[in-house]
C-alpha positions as CSV (number, residue, x, y, z in Angstrom):
1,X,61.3,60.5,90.1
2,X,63.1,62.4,87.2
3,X,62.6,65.2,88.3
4,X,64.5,64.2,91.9
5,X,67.2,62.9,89.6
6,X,67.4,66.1,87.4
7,X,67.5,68.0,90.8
8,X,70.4,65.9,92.5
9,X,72.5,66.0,89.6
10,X,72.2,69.7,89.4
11,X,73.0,69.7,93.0
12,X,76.1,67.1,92.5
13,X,77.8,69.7,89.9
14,X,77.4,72.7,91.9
15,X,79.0,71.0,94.7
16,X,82.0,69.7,92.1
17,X,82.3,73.5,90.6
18,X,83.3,74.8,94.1
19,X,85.9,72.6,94.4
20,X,89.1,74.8,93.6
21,X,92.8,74.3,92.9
22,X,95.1,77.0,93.7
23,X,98.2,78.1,91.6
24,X,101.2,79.0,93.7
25,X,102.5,78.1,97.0
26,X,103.7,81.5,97.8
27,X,102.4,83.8,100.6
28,X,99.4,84.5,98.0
29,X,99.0,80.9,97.7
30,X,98.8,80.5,101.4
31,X,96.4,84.0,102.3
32,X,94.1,82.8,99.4
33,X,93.9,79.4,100.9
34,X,92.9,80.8,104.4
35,X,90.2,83.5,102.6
36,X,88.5,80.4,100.7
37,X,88.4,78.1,103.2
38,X,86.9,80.8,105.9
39,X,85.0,83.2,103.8
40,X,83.6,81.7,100.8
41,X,81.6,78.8,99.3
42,X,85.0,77.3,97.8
43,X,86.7,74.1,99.4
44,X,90.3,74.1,98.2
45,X,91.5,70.8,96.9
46,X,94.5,70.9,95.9
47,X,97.9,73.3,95.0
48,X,99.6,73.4,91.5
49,X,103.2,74.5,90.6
50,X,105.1,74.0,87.1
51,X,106.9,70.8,87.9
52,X,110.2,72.6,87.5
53,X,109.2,74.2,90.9
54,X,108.0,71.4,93.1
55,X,110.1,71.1,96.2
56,X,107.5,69.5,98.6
57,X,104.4,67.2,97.5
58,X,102.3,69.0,100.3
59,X,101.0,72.1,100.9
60,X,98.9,73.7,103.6
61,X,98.3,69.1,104.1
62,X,97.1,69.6,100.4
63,X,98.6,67.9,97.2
64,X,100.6,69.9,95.3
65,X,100.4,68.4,91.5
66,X,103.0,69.2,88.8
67,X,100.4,71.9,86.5
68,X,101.8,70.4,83.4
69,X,99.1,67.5,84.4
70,X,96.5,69.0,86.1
71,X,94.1,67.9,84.3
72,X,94.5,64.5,84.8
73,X,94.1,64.3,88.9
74,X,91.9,67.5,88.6
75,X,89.7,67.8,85.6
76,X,88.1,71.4,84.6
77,X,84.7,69.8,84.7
78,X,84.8,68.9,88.1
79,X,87.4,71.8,89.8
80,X,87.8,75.2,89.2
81,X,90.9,77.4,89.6
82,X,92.8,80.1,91.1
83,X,95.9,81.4,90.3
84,X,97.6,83.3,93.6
85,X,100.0,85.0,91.7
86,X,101.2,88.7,92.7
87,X,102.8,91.1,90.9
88,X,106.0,89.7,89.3
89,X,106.8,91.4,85.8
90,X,103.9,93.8,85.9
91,X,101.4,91.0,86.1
92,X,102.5,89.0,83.1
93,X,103.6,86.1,85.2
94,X,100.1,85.8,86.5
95,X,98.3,86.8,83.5
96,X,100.3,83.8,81.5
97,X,99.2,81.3,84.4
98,X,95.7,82.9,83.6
99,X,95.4,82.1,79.8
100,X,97.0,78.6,80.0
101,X,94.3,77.8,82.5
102,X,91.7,79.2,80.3
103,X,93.3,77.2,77.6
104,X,92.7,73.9,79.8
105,X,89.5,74.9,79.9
106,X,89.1,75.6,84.0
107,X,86.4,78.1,85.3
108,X,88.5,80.7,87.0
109,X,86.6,81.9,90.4
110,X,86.8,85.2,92.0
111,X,86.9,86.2,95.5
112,X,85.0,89.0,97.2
113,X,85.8,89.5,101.3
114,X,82.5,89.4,103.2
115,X,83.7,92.6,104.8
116,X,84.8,94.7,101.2
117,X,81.9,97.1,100.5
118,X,80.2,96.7,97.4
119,X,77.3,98.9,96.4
120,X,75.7,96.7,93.7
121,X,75.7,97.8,90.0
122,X,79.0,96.6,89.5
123,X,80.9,94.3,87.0
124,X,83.7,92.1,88.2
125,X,85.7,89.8,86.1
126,X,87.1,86.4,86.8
127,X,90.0,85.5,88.7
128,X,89.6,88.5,90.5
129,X,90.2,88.8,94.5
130,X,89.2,91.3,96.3
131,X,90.3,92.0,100.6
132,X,88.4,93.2,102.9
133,X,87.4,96.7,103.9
134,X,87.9,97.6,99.9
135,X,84.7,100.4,99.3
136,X,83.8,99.5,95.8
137,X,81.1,102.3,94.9
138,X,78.2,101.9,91.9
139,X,79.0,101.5,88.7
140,X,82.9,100.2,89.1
141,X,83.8,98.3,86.5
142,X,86.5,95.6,87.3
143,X,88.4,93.4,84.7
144,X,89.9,89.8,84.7
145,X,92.5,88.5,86.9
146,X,92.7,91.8,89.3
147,X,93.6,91.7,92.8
148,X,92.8,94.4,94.9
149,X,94.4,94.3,98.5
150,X,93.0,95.8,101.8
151,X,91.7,99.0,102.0
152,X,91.1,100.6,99.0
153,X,88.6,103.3,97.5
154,X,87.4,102.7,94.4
155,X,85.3,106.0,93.1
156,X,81.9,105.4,91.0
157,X,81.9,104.8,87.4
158,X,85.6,103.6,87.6
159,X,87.1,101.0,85.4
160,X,89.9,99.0,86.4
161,X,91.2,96.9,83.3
162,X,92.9,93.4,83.1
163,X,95.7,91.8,84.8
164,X,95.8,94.8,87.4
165,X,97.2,95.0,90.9
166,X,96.4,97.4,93.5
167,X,98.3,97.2,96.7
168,X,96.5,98.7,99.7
169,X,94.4,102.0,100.7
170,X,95.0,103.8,97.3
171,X,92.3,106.1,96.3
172,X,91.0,106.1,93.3
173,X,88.4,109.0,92.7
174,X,85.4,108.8,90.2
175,X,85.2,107.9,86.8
176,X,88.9,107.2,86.7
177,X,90.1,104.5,84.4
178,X,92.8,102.3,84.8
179,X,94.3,100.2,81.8
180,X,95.5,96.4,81.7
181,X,98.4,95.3,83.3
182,X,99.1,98.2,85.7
183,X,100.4,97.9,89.1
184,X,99.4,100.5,91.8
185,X,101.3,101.1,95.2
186,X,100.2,101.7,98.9
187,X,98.4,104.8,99.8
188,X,98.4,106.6,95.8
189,X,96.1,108.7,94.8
190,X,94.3,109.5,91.5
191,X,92.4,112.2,90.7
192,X,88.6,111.9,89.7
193,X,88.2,111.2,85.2
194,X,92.2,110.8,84.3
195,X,93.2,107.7,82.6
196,X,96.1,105.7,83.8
197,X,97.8,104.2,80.8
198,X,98.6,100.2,79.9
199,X,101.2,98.7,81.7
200,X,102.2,101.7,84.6
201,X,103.7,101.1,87.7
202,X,102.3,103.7,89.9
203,X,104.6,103.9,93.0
204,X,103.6,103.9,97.1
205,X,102.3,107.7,97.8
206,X,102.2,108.8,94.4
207,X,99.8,111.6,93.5
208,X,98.3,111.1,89.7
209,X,96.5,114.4,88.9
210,X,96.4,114.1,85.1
211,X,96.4,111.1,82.3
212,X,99.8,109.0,82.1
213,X,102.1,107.6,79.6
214,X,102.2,103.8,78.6
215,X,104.6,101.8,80.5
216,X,105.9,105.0,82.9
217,X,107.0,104.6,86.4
218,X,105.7,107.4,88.5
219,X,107.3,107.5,91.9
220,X,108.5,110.1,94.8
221,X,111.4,110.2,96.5
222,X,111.3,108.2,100.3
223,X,112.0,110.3,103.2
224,X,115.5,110.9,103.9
225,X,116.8,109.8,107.8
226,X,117.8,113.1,109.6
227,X,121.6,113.8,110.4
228,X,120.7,113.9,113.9
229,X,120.3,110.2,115.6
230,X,117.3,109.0,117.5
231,X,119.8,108.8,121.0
232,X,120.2,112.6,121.0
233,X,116.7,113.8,120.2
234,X,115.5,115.8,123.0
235,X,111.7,115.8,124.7
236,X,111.2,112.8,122.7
């Protein structure tokens, strides 16, 4: 009979630990709602915003409950969190949501799409969400609070630090390493063992073909509209 009751109650807290309360009613918010609820263990229970920010009590028919009180209609030892945060000042926004969750002493989750492609031997960190059709090869290492959008190739023996976001179908070669707090457009490309300094912003179609400078901005220039309009192109 103990042991039933020993059994349940491990049961009853698993159940409890996937329930999950997601910071931020933005379009993050509202993908990372549809992800859990369709691709994942997690049942979302709730939304949270500072209380400065609150313009409607519901979200997606979910509560949406002023963070400043969280705990109180939400505990940490019964719900875990998200925060759905993108990429506002080079990640800080998100990673201050991160450590004041931390602080209330919430389990952060982390999302993997059924359909990215991981080939074991890797490490990935909490409050981490990952798309689909991401090919994460052995040995990656991924930090805390990263979001990697669709697409992506992520060499072997890579390691993506903290508080990163990587937008969609970059490449990222082997053994390349990627510091905290970095953001990295659509469709870049890094060469295989350089070392992307703290704090980049690596534009859309960059090419990064040897080690970077704390806090740069690498960019190129957007394609420039012809002089001749569309109406007078010929055999078009």
């Amino acid at each position: 009979m103990n042991d039933q009751k020993t059994e349940s109650t491990e049961i009853s807290s698993r159940q409890k630990k996937q329930r999950v309360v997601i910071f931020g009613t933005g379009y993050f918010g509202r993908l990372a709602f549809t992800y859990l609820t369709k691709d994942s263990p997690y049942e979302v229970a709730a939304f949270s915003l500072h209380k400065e920010y609150i313009t409607d009590d519901k979200f997606m028919n979910l509560n949406v409950v002023p963070f400043e009180k969280i705990e109180e209609s939400y505990p940490p030892d019964q719900y875990s969190m998200f925060v759905a945060v993108g990429y506002k000042r080079v990640n800080k926004a998100r990673a201050e949501i991160y450590e004041v969750c931390k602080k209330k002493g919430y389990e952060l989750i982390s999302y993997i799409n059924s359909r990215a492609t991981l080939w074991g031997e890797n490490e990935i960190g909490d409050n981490c969400f990952i798309f689909e059709n991401n090919v994460i090869q052995p040995y990656v290492k991924v930090g805390n609070n990263v979001i990697i959008w669709s697409g992506n190739h992520i060499g072997h023996d890579s390691v993506i630090g903290d508080h990163c976001f990587i937008a969609s179908h970059a490449v990222i070669s082997g053994s390349v390493k990627i510091g905290p707090y970095c953001f990295i457009g659509v469709n870049a490309t890094f060469r295989d063992g350089v070392t992307v300094a703290p704090r980049c912003v690596i534009g859309a179609g960059s090419l990064i073909l040897k080690d970077t400078e704390e806090e740069a901005v690498y960019g190129v220039k957007g394609t420039e509209p012809s002089r001749i309009p569309s109406s007078r192109l010929r055999n078009f």
